[in-house]
NUMIZA-234399 format. One record per atom (N, C-alpha, C): x, y, z; residue in three letters; residue number from 1; atom name; chain. Coordinates in steps of 0.02 Angstrom, whole numbers. Layout:
N
u, v, w, res, n, atom, chain
X, Y, Z, ALA, NUM, CA, A $
...
//
This chain:
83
u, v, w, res, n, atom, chain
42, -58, 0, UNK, 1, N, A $
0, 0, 0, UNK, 1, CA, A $
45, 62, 0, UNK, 1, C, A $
35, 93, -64, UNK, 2, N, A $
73, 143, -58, UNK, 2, CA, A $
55, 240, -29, UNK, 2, C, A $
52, 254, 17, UNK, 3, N, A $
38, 323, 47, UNK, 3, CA, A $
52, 371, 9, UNK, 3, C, A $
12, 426, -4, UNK, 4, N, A $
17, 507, -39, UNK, 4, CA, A $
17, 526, 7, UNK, 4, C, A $
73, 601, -24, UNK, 5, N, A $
97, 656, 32, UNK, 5, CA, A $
26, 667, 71, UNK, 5, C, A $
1, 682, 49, UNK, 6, N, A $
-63, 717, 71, UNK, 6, CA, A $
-85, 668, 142, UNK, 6, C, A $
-83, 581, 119, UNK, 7, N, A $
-113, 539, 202, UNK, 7, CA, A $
-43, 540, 237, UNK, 7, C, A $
-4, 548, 224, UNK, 8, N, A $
67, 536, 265, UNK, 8, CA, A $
49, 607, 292, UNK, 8, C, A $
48, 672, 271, UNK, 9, N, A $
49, 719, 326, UNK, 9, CA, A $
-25, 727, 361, UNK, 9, C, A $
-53, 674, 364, UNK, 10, N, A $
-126, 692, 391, UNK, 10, CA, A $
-94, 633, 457, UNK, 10, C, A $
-107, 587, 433, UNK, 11, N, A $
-66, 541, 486, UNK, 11, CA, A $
-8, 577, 543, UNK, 11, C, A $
41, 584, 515, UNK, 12, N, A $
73, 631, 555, UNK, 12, CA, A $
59, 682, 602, UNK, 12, C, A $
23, 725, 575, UNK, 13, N, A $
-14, 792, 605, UNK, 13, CA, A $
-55, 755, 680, UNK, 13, C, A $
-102, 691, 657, UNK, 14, N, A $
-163, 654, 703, UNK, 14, CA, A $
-102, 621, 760, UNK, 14, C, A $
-64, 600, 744, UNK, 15, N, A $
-18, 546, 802, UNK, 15, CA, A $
31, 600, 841, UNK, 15, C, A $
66, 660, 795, UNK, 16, N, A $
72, 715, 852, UNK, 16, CA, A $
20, 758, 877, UNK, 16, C, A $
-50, 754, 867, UNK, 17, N, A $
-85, 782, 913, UNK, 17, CA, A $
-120, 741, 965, UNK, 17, C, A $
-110, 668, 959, UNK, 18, N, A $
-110, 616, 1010, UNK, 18, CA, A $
-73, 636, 1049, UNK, 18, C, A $
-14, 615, 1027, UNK, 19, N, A $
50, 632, 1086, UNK, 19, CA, A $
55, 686, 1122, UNK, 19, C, A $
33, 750, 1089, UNK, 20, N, A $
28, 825, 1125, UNK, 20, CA, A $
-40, 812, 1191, UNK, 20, C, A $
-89, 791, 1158, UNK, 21, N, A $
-128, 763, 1194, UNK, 21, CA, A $
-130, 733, 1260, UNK, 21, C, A $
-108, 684, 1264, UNK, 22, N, A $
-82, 632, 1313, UNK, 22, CA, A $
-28, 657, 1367, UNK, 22, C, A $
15, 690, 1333, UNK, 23, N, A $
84, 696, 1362, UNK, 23, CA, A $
69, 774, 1393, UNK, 23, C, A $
2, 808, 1400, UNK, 24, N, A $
-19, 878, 1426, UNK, 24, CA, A $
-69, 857, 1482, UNK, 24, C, A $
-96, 770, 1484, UNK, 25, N, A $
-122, 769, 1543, UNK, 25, CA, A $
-106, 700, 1602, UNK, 25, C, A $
-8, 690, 1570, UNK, 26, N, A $
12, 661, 1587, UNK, 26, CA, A $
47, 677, 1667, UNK, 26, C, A $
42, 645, 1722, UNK, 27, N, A $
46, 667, 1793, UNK, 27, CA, A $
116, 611, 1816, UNK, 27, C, A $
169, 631, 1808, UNK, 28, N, A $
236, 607, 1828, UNK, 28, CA, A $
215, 579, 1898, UNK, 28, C, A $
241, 508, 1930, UNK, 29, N, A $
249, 492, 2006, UNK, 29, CA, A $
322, 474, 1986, UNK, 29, C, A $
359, 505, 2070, UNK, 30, N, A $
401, 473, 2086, UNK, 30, CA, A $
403, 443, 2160, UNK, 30, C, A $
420, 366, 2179, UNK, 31, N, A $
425, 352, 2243, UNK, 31, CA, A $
503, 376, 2269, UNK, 31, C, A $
526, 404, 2319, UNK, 32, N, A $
581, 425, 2330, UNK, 32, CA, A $
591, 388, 2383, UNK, 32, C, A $
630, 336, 2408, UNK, 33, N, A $
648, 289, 2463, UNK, 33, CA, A $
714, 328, 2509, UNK, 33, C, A $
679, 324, 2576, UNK, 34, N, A $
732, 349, 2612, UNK, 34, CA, A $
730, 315, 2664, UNK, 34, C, A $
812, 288, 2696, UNK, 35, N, A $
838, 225, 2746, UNK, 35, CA, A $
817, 252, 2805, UNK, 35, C, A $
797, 350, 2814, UNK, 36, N, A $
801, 358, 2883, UNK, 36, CA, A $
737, 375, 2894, UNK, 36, C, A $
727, 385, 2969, UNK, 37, N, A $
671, 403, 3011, UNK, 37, CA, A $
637, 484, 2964, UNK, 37, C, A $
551, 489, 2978, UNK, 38, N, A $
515, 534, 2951, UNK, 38, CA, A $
551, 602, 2995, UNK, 38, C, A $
593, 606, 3056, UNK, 39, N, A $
595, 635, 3080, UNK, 39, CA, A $
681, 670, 3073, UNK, 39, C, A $
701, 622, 3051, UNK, 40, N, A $
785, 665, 3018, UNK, 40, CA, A $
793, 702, 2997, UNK, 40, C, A $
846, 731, 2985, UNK, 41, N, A $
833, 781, 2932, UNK, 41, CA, A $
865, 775, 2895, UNK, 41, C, A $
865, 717, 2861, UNK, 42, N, A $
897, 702, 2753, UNK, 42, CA, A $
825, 690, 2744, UNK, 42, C, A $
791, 655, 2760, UNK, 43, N, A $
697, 641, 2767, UNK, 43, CA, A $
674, 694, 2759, UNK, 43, C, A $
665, 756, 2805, UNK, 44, N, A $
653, 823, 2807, UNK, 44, CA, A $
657, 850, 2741, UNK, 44, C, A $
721, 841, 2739, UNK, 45, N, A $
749, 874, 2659, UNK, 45, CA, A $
733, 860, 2605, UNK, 45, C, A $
725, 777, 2580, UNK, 46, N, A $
673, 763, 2551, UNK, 46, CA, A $
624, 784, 2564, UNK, 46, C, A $
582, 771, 2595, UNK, 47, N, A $
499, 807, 2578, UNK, 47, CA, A $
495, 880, 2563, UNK, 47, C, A $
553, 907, 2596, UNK, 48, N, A $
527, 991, 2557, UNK, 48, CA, A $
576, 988, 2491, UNK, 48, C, A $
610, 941, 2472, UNK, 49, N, A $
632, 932, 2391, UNK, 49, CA, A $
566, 925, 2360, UNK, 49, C, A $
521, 864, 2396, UNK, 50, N, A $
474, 834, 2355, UNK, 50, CA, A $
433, 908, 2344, UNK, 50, C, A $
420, 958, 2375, UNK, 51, N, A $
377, 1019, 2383, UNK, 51, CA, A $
394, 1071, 2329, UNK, 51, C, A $
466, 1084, 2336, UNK, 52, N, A $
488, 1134, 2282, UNK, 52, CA, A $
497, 1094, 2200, UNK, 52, C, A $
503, 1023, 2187, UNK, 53, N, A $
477, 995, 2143, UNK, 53, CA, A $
402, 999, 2100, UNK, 53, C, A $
371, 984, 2152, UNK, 54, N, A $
283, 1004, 2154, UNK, 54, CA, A $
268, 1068, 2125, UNK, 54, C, A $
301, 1122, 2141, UNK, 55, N, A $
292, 1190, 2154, UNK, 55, CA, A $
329, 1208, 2078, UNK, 55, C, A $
394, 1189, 2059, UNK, 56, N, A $
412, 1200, 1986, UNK, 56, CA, A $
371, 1155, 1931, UNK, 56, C, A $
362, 1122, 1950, UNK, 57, N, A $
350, 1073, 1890, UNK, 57, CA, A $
267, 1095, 1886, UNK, 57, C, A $
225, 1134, 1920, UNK, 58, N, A $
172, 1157, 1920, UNK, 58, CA, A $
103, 1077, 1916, UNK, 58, C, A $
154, 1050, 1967, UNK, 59, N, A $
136, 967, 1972, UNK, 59, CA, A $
118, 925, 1949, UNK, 59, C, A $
161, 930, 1887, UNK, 60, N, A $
160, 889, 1841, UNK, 60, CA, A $
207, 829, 1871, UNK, 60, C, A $
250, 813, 1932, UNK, 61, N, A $
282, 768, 1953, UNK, 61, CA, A $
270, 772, 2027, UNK, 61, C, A $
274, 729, 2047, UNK, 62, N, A $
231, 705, 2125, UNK, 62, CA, A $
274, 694, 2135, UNK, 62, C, A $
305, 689, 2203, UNK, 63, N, A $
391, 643, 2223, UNK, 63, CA, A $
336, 630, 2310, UNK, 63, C, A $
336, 561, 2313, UNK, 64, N, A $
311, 542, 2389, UNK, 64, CA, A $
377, 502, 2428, UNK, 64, C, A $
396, 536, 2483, UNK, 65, N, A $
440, 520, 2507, UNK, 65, CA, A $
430, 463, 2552, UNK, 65, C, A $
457, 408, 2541, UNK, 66, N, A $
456, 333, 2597, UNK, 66, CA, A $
499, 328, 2648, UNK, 66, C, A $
490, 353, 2703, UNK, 67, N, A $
551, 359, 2765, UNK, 67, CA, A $
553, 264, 2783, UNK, 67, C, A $
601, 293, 2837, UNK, 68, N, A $
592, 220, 2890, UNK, 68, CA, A $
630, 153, 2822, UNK, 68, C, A $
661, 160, 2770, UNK, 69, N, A $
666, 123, 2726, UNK, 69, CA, A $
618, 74, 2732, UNK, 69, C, A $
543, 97, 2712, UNK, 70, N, A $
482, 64, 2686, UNK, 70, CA, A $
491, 40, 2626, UNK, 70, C, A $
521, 64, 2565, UNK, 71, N, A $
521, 22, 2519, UNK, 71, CA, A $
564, -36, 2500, UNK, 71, C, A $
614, -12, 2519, UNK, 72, N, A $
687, -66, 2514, UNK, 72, CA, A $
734, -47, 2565, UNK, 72, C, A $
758, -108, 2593, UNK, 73, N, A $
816, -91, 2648, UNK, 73, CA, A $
848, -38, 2632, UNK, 73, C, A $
897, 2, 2683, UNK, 74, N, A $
954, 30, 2669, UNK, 74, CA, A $
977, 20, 2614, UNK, 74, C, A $
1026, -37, 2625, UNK, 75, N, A $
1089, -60, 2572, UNK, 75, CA, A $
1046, -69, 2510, UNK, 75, C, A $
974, -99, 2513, UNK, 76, N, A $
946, -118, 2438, UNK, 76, CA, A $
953, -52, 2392, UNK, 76, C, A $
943, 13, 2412, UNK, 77, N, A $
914, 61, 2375, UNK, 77, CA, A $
951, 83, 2334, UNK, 77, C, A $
1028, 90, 2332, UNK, 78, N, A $
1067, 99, 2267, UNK, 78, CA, A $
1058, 65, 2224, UNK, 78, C, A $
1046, -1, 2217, UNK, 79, N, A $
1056, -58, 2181, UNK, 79, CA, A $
971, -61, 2141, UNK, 79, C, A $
921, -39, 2179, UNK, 80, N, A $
864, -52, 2162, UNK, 80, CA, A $
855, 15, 2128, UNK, 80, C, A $
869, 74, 2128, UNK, 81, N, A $
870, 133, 2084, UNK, 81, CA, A $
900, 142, 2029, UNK, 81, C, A $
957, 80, 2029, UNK, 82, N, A $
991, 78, 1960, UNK, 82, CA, A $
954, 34, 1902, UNK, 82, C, A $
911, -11, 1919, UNK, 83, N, A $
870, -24, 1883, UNK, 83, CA, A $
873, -95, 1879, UNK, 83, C, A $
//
């Protein structure tokens, strides 16, 4: 099947206004894992990271901070952030 200019730029035009679409009511999460107590202050620091994140990104990215290493041990969390 061979395509004319004419459906190739109609096509085009429709799949980047998908993507413009999608990607304008797209809502970023990040889980942010931290080894120490809610009450530390690298914990602290995170959550008002997670705040001034919120605040630039006009919250388009969420960052929820996990104290108490709730998600992964200590030692796991380098290793588990690298992917």
């Amino acid at each position: 099947m061979k395509l004319t200019k004419r459906q190739l730029i109609a096509s085009i035009a429709c799949t980047a206004a998908a993507i413009s679409i999608s990607s304008a009511q797209a809502q970023n999460k990040w889980d942010l894992a931290s080894a120490y107590a809610a009450g530390n202050f690298h914990t602290k620091l995170l959550g008002e990271f997670a705040s001034e994140v919120d605040k630039a990104s006009q919250g388009k990215l969420k960052i929820t901070v996990h104290a108490n290493a709730s998600l992964f041990k200590a030692p796991e969390i380098k290793r588990a952030v690298q992917g």
